[in-house]
N, C-alpha and C positions, 0 to 999 in steps of 0.2 A: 462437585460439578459446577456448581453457582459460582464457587471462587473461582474458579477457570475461567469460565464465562465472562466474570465480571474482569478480569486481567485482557482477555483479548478484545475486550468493547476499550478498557482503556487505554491499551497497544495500539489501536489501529484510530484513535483522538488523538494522537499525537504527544504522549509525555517526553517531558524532560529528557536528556539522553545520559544525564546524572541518576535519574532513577531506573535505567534501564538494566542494568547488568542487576540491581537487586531486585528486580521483579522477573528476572527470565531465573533468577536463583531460586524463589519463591515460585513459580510459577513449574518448572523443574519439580522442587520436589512435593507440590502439590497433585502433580500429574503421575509422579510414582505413586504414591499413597492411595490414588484414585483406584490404578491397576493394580496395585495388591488389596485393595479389599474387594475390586472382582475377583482377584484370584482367590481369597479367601470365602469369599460367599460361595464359589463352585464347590469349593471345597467341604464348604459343611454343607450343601447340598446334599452331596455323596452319603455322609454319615447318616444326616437324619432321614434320607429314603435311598439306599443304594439302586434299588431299582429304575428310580427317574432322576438320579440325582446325575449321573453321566450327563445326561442330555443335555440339562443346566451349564454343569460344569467345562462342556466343551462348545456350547455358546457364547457363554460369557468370555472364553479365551481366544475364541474367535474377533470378537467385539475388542477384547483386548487389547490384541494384534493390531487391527484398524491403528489406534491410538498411537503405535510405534515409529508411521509413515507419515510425518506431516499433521500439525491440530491444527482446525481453523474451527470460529465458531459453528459453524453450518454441522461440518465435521464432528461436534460435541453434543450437540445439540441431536444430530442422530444418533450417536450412541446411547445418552442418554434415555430420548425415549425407547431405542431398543431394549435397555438394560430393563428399565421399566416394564413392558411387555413382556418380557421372556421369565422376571420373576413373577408376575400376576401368572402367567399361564402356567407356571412351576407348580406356586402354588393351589393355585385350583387344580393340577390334575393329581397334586399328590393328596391335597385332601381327599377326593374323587375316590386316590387309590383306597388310603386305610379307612376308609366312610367303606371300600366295596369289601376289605377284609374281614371290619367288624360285623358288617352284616353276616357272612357268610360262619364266622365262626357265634352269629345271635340264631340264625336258621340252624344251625347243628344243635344248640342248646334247646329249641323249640321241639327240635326231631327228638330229641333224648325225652324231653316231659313229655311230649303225648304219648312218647312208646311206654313210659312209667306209669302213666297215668290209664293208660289200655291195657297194663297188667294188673294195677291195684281194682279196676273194675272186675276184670276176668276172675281176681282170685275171690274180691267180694260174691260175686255170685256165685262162686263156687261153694264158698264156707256156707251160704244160706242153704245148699242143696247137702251139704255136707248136715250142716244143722237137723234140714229134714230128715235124714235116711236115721241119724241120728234119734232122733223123738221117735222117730216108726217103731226102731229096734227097744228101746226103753217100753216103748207100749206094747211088743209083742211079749216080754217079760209078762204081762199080766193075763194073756192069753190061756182057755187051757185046753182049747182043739187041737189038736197036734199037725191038724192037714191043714189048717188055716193058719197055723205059726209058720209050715214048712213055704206058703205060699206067700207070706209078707215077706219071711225073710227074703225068698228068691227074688221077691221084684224091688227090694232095698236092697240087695246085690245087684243088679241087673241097673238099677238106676244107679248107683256108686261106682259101676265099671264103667258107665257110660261118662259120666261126669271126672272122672278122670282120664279116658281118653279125650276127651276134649279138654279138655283141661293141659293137657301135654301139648295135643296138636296146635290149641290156640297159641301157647307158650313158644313153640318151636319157628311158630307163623311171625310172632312178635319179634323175637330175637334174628328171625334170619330177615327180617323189615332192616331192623337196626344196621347191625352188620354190615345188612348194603349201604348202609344211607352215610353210616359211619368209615366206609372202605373210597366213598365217595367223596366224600371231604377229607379225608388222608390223603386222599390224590390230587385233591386241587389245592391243599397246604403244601405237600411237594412239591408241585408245581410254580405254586407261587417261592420257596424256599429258592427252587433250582433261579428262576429266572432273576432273583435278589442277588443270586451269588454272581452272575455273569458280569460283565460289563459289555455294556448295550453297542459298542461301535464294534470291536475284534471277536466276539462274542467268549474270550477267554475269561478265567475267574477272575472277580475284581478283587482289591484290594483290601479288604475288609475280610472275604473270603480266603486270600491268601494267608494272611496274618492269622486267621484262626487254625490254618493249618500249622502254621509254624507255631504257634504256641502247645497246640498235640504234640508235634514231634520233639518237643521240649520237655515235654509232660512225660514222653516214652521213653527220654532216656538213650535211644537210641543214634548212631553217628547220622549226621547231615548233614548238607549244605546250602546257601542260599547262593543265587548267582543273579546282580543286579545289570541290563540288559539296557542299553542306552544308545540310541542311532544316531548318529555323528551326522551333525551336521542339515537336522532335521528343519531349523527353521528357515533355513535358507529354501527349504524345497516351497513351506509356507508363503513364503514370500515372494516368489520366483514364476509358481506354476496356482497357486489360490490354496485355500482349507480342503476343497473336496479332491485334489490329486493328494492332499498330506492325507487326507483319511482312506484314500484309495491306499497310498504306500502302506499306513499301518495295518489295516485290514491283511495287506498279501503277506507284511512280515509276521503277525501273528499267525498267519497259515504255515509259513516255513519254520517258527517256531518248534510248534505243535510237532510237523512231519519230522524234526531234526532229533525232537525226545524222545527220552522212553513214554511208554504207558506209565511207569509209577513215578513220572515228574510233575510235578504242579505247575503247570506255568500261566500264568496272569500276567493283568496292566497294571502298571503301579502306575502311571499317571502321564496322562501328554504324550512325550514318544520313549519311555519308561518302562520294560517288563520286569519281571521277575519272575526267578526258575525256582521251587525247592527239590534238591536231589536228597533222594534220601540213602547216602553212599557216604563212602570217605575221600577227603578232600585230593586223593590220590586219582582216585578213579573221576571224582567227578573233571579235575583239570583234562584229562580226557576226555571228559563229553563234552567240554566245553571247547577246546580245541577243535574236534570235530564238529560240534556247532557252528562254528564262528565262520567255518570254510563253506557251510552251508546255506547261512543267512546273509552273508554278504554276495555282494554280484549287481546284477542289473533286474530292475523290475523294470514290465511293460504297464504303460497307463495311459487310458485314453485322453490326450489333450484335444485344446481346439483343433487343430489338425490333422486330426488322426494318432494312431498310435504313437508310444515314443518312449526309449529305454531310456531310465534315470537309472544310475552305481549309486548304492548305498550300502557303508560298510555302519559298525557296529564294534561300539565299546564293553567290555565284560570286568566285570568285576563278580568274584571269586572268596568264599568266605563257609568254614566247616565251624558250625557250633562248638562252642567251649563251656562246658559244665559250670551250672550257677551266672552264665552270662545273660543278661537279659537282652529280649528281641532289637530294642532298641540299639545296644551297643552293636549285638551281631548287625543286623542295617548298616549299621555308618560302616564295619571292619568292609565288606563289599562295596559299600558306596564309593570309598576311599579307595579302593582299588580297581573297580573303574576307572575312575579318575584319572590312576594313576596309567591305568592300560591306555586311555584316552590322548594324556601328554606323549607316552610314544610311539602314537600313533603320528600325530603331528609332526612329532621330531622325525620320523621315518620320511612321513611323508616331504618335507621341505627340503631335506638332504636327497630325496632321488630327486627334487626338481635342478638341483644346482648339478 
C-alpha cells in the first residue's frame, strides 16, 4: 500500500513522460498483488475460524472491488485504513470467540471434578460407617447374651440398610446432576458445530463443511456427484446496483437452490457467487436434476433498489462431474470446474448468435 502511495505522490509531481509507461507497469502489478493478498487473507480467515471468517472474507472483497473503479490517493488511503479496522475487529472478535469456547469446555471440566469429587466424599463416608457396622459385628462375636447379640445385630443391619440407601439415592442424585449439566454443554458444542458449518450471508453449508462431506462419500464407496454452481455475470450486478443488492441476489439464489434439491443433496457456498451441490446419485440421474435445476434458478429476481422495487435476469452456469474410484477431491473439483466453464462458453456463444 505504501508503494502505491508513494507512486501516486510521484504521478501527480510531475515525472518524466519516459518514465511513465514503466511506473503505470509497476504500479499495475503492484496493485494486483495488493488485491490478491486481500483476497488471500479472507481466505485464511475462513480456514482459521469458519464461523467469523465469512464476514472478513466478504469485507475485504468488498474493499476490493472499490480498488477496480478508478485509484487515487485519498481512494487508498481509505481502504487502507479500512483494511486495517476490519482485521483488528476480526481479530478481537475471533479471539473473543475461542477465549468463549474454551471457557465453556474449562466450566464442563470443573462440573466433572466437583461431581467426582462429591462421590469420592459420599463414598468416604460411607466406608467410615461401613467400618463401623463392621467393628459392632466383630464385637458382637464376643457377646454371650443371646437377646443382646439378637439386638446389636438388628441395629448394625438397620444402620447398614440405611447407609446404603443413601448411599444409592446420593449416587443417583450425583449422576442425574452430571447427565444434566453434561446433556447441556453437548448442546451448546452442537450448536456451536452447527453454526461453524454454515456460511453466515446464504445461511447454506460452507465450504469446509462441504468438503468433509465429500470426502465421506469417498470414504463410502458409494456413486456421487458434485455439481459446481456459478451466476454469470454476477459482477456486473456488483458494480451496477452496490454489494448489498449482490448479497440481496445471493441470499434469494441460495433460497431457490435449496427449493429446487432434494432433501439428500448438500448444497453449499464455495465462495463469492460460487455454490456447490453433492448429489449422492449417478451421473445419469443427476444430469436430470441439474437440468431441472437450471430452469429453476435462472429467471428474474425482485430487489429493493433506491427506487423501489426492481427485477434483475440472472441466469447460471453448471458444471457437472460423478466420482471416479481412487480419484482425489481435488482432481473431481477441477473435472466440474472445467465443465462449468465449459457450460459458461455456450452460453455466451448462444447468447451473441440470438443477438445477430
Amino acid at each position: 500500500m505504501i508503494s502505491l502511495k508513494k507512486y501516486l505522490d510521484s504521478a501527480s509531481s510531475g515525472s518524466s513522460e519516459r518514465q511513465e509507461p514503466d511506473k503505470r507497469d509497476i504500479f499495475s502489478v503492484a496493485l494486483g498483488a495488493y488485491s490478491s493478498a486481500l483476497q488471500e487473507m479472507g481466505n485464511c480467515s475462513v480456514e482459521a475460524c469458519p464461523s467469523l471468517g465469512n464476514g472478513l472474507q466478504q469485507s475485504l472483497g468488498s474493499l476490493n472491488a472499490t480498488l477496480e473503479v478508478g485509484v487515487s490517493r485519498e481512494k487508498l488511503a481509505l481502504t487502507e485504513k479500512a483494511v486495517q479496522e476490519q482485521l483488528q475487529g476480526w481479530g478481537k472478535r475471533t479471539s473473543e470467540h475461542y477465549k468463549q469456547k474454551s471457557d465453556e469446555v474449562k466450566e464442563l471440566l470443573i462440573v466433572m471434578a466437583r461431581t467426582a469429587e462429591s462421590v469420592g466424599a459420599r463414598d468416604q463416608r460411607c466406608a467410615g460407617q461401613f467400618s463401623e457396622v463392621t467393628a459392632r459385628l466383630t464385637a458382637i462375636a464376643s457377646l454371650e447374651d443371646i437377646t443382646e447379640i439378637r439386638a446389636s445385630i438388628e441395629s448394625s443391619a438397620a444402620e447398614l440398610r440405611t447407609s446404603i440407601e443413601r448411599m444409592t439415592v446420593e449416587g443417583k442424585a450425583a449422576i442425574d446432576r452430571l447427565r444434566e449439566q453434561v446433556s447441556t454443554y453437548q448442546a451448546k458444542l452442537e450448536l456451536a458445530e452447527e453454526i461453524a458449518s454454515r456460511d453466515a450471508l446464504t445461511g447454506l453449508r460452507n465450504r469446509l463443511c462441504v468438503e468433509s462431506q465429500i470426502e465421506r462419500q469417498m470414504v463410502a464407496g458409494v456413486p456421487f456427484c458434485v455439481a459446481v454452481v456459478d451466476i454469470d455475470r454476477f459482477k456486473n450486478v456488483n458494480d451496477e446496483y452496490g454489494h448489498l443488492i449482490g448479497d440481496e441476489i445471493l441470499k434469494q439464489f441460495a433460497t431457490e437452490l435449496v427449493s429446487a434439491c432434494r432433501s439428500t443433496d448438500v448444497v453449499g457456498r464455495w465462495g463469492g457467487d460460487e455454490f456447490i451441490i453433492l448429489l449422492d446419485c449417478s451421473h445419469a440421474e443427476a444430469s436430470a436434476q441439474i437440468e431441472r435445476l437450471k430452469k429453476w434458478v435462472c429467471g428474474n429476481y425482485t430487489v429493493q433498489g433506491r427506487s423501489g422495487p426492481m427485477k434483475l435476469k440472472m441466469n447460471a452456469s453448471i458444471g457437472l462431474a460423478e466420482y471416479v474410484s481412487e480419484e482425489t477431491m481435488k482432481e473431481l473439483l477441477a473435472r466440474a470446474d472445467a465443465t462449468m466453464y465449459q457450460d459458461k462458453a455456450a452460453s455466451r456463444s448462444t447468447s451473441v448468435n440470438s443477438r445477430r
